[in-house]
C-alpha positions as CSV (number, residue, x, y, z in Angstrom):
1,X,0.0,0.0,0.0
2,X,1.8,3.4,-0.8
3,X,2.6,5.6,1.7
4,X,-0.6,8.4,0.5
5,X,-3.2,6.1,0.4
6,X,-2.0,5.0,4.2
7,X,-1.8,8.4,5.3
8,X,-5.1,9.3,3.8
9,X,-6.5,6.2,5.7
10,X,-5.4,7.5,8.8
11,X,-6.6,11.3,8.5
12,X,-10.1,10.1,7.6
13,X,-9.7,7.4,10.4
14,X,-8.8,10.4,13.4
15,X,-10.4,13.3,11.6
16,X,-14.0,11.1,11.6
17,X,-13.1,9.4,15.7
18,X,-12.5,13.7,16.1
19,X,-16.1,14.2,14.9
20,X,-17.8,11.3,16.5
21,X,-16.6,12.2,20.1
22,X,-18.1,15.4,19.3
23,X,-21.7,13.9,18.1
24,X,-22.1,10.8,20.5
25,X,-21.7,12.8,24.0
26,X,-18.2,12.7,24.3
27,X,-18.2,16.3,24.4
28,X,-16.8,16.4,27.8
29,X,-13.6,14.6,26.6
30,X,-13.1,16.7,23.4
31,X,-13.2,20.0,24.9
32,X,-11.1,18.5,27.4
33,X,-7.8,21.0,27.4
34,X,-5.4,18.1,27.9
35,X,-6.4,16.0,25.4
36,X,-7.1,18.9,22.5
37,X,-3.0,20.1,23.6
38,X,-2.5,16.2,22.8
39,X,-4.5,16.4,19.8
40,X,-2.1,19.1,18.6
41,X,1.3,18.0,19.4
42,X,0.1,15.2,17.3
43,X,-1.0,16.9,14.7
44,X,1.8,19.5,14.6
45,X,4.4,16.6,14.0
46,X,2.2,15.5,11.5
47,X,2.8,18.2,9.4
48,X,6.4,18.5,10.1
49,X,7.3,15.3,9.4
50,X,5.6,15.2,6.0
51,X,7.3,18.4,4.8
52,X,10.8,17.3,5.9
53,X,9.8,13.8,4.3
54,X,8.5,15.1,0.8
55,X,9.6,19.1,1.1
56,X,7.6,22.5,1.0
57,X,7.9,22.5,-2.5
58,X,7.2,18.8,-3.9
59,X,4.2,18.7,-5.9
60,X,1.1,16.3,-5.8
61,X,0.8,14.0,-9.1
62,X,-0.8,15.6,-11.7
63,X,-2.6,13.6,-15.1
64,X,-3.4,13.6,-18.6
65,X,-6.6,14.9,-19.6
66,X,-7.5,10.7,-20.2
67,X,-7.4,10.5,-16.8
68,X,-10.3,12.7,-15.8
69,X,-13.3,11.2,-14.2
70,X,-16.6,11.1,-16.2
71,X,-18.4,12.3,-13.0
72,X,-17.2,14.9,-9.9
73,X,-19.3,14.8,-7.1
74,X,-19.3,18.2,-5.3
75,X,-18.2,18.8,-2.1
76,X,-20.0,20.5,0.8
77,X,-22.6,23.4,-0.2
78,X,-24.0,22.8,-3.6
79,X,-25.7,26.7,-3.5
80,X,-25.1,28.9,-1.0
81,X,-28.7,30.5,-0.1
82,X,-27.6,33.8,1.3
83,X,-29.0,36.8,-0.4
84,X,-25.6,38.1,-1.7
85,X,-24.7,35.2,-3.5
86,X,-28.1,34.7,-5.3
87,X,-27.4,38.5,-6.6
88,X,-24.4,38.0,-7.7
89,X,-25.4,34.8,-9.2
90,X,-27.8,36.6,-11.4
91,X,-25.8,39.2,-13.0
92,X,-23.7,36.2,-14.0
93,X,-20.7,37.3,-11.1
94,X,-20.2,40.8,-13.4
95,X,-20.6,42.5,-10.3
96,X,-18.2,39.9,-7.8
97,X,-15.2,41.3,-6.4
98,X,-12.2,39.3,-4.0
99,X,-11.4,41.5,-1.5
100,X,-7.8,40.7,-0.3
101,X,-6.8,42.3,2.8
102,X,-5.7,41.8,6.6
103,X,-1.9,41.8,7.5
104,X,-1.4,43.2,3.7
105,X,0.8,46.2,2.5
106,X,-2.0,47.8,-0.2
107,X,-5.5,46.2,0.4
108,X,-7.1,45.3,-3.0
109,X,-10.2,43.8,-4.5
110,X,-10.0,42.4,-7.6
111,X,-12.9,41.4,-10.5
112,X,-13.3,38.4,-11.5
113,X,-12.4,39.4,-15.0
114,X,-9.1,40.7,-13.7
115,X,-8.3,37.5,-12.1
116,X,-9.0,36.0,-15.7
117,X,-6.3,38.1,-17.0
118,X,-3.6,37.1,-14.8
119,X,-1.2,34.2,-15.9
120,X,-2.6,31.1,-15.3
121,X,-1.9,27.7,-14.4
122,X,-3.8,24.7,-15.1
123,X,-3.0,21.6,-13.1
124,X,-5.0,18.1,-13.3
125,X,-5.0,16.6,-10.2
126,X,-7.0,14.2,-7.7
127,X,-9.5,15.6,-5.1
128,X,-9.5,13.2,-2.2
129,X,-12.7,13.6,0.4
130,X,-12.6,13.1,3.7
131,X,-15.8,10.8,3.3
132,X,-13.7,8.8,1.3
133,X,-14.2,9.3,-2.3
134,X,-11.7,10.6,-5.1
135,X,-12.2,12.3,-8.5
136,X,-10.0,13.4,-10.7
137,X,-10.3,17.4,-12.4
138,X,-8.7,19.6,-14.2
139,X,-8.3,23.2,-12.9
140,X,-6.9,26.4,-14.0
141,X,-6.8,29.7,-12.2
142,X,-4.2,32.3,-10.9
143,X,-1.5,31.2,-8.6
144,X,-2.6,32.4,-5.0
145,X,1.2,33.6,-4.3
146,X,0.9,35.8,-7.7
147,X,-2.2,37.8,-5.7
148,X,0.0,37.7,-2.7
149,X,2.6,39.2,-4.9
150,X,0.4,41.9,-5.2
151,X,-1.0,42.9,-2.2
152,X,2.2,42.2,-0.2
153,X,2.0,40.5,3.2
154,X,2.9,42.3,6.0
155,X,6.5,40.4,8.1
156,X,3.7,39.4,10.9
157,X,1.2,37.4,8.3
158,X,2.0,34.0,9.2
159,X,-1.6,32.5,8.1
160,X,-4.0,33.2,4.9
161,X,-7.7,32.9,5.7
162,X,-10.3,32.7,3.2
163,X,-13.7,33.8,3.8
164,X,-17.0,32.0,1.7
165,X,-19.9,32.8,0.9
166,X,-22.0,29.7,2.3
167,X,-23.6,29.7,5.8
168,X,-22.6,26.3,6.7
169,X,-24.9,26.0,9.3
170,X,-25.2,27.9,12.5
171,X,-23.5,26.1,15.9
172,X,-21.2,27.2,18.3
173,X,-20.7,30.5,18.3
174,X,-23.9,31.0,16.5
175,X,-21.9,31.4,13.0
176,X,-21.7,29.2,10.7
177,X,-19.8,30.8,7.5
178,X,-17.8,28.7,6.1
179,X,-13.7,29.5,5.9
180,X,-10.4,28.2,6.0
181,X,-7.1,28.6,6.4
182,X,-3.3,27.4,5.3
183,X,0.0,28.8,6.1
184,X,3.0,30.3,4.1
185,X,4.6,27.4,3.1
186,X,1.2,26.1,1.0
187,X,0.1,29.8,0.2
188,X,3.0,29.7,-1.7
189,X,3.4,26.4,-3.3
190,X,2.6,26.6,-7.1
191,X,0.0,24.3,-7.1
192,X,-1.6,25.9,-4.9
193,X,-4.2,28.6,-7.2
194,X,-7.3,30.1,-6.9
195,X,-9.4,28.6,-9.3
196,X,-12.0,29.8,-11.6
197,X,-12.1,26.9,-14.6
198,X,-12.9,23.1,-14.3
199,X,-12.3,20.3,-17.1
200,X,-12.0,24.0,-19.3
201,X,-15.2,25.3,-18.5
202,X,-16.2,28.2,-15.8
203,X,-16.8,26.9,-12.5
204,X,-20.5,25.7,-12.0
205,X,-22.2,26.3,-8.9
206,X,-22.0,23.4,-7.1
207,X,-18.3,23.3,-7.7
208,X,-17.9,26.6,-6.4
209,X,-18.4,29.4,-8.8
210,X,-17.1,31.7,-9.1
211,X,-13.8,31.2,-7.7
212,X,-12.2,28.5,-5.0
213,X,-9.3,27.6,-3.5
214,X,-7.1,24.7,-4.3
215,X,-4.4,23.2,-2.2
216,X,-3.7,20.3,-3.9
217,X,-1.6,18.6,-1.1
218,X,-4.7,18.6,1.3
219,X,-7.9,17.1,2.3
220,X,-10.7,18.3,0.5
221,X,-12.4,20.0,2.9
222,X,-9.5,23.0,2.9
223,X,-10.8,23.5,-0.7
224,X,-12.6,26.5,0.2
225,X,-14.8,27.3,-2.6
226,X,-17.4,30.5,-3.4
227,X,-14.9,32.5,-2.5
228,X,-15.1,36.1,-1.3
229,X,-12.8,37.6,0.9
230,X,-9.4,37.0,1.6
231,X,-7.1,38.2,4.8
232,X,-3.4,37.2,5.7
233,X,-3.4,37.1,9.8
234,X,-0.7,36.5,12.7
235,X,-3.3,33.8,14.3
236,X,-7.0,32.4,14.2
237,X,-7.5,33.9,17.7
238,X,-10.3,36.6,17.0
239,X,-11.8,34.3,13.5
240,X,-15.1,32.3,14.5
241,X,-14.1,28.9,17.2
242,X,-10.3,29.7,17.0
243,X,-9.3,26.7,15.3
244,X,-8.5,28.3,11.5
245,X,-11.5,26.8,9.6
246,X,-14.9,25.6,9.5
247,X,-14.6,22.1,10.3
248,X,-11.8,22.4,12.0
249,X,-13.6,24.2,14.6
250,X,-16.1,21.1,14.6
251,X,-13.1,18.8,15.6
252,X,-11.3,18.0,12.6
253,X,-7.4,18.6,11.7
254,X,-6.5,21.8,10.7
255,X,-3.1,20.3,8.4
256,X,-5.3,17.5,6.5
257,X,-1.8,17.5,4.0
258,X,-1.7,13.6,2.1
């Protein structure tokens, strides 16, 4: 068995015992301070070991356009429902801007149209669920580090959040908008792009539109898609449960890297 498939066994197996603690009245023991520390020593040599095993800068397989699967199942929200959206939905997402700001040197929202016009990179790579299907698509879109480029982090940005545009649903602290987060190292890996083309087409709805994140050497869950806002932050202290994404806050790893 190679060594992805084995670690994506065991992210689904602890990211899914995570989430059933939380559901089956275990809450007592997940909100437990000791064993969440625990739960993050383990998960933050995790991630170091995998980047000193395969680097910051290896990329995930990519494949030939025969390799694409005849069918791509969308993850999460099919249609967000908020008001917003559905207007920008209907002008056709003329009037949609990405607002890119936080820990940045010149805050700057950009059209969709002017994302269009930036070099692009296509990359045809496998999406790998935490439920435990794959699919295999091709995307194009700007690298996230060229809009980085542009807005210029600040020396204190260690994180880059990105904001959506689904409500989720609303627990915990009564919010339920859906974000997520990744640091430096994968902001700047060139696979990882902000895409607004699948299999050569715009993105469709359910996949998305009009523009998502992909970090190709992670989970799909840190695929954030219907993207809206973007901020580069020193922590997740002050965003939502504190944890640096959606699920994440609902128990699940932060660094879901395969």
């Amino acid at each position: 068995m190679s060594r992805l498939i084995t670690r994506r066994r065991f992210l689904i197996g602890s990211t899914l015992t995570a989430s059933a603690l939380g559901l089956s009245g275990c809450d007592a023991l997940v909100q437990n301070d000791k064993v969440q520390t625990t739960l993050k020593l383990a998960e933050g040599l995790t991630k170091r070991a995998q980047r000193l095993l395969i680097g910051d800068n290896t990329l995930a397989r990519e494949y030939t356009l025969a390799d694409i699967s005849p069918s791509f199942r969308a993850n999460g929200t099919s249609m967000p429902d908020g008001a917003q959206y559905q207007q920008l939905l209907s002008t056709q997402f003329s009037q949609w801007q990405l607002e890119v700001g936080g820990l940045v040197e010149r805050p700057t929202k950009f059209s969709l149209a002017t994302l269009k016009a930036m070099p692009a990179r296509s990359q045809i790579t496998r999406h790998d669920c935490v439920e435990g299907w794959s699919a295999i698509g091709q995307w194009t879109g700007v690298p996230l580090a060229a809009v980085l480029d542009k807005v210029g982090l600040k020396p204190e940005a260690r994180y880059i959040v990105f904001h959506c545009a689904d409500e989720y649903e609303k627990t915990l602290d009564g919010s339920g908008w859906y974000y997520e987060s990744i640091d430096l190292v994968d902001a700047f890996h060139p696979q990882t792009i902000l895409a607004h083309s699948m299999n050569g087409r715009d993105l469709e709805v359910a996949h998305g539109a009009p523009l998502r994140l992909r970090v190709e050497r992670q989970l799909g869950y840190k695929q954030a898609k219907y993207l809206m806002r973007i901020e580069a932050v020193a922590d997740f202290s002050n965003l939502y449960g504190g944890n640096g994404g959606f699920w994440e806050d609902r128990g699940y790893e932060w660094y879901a890297g395969i």
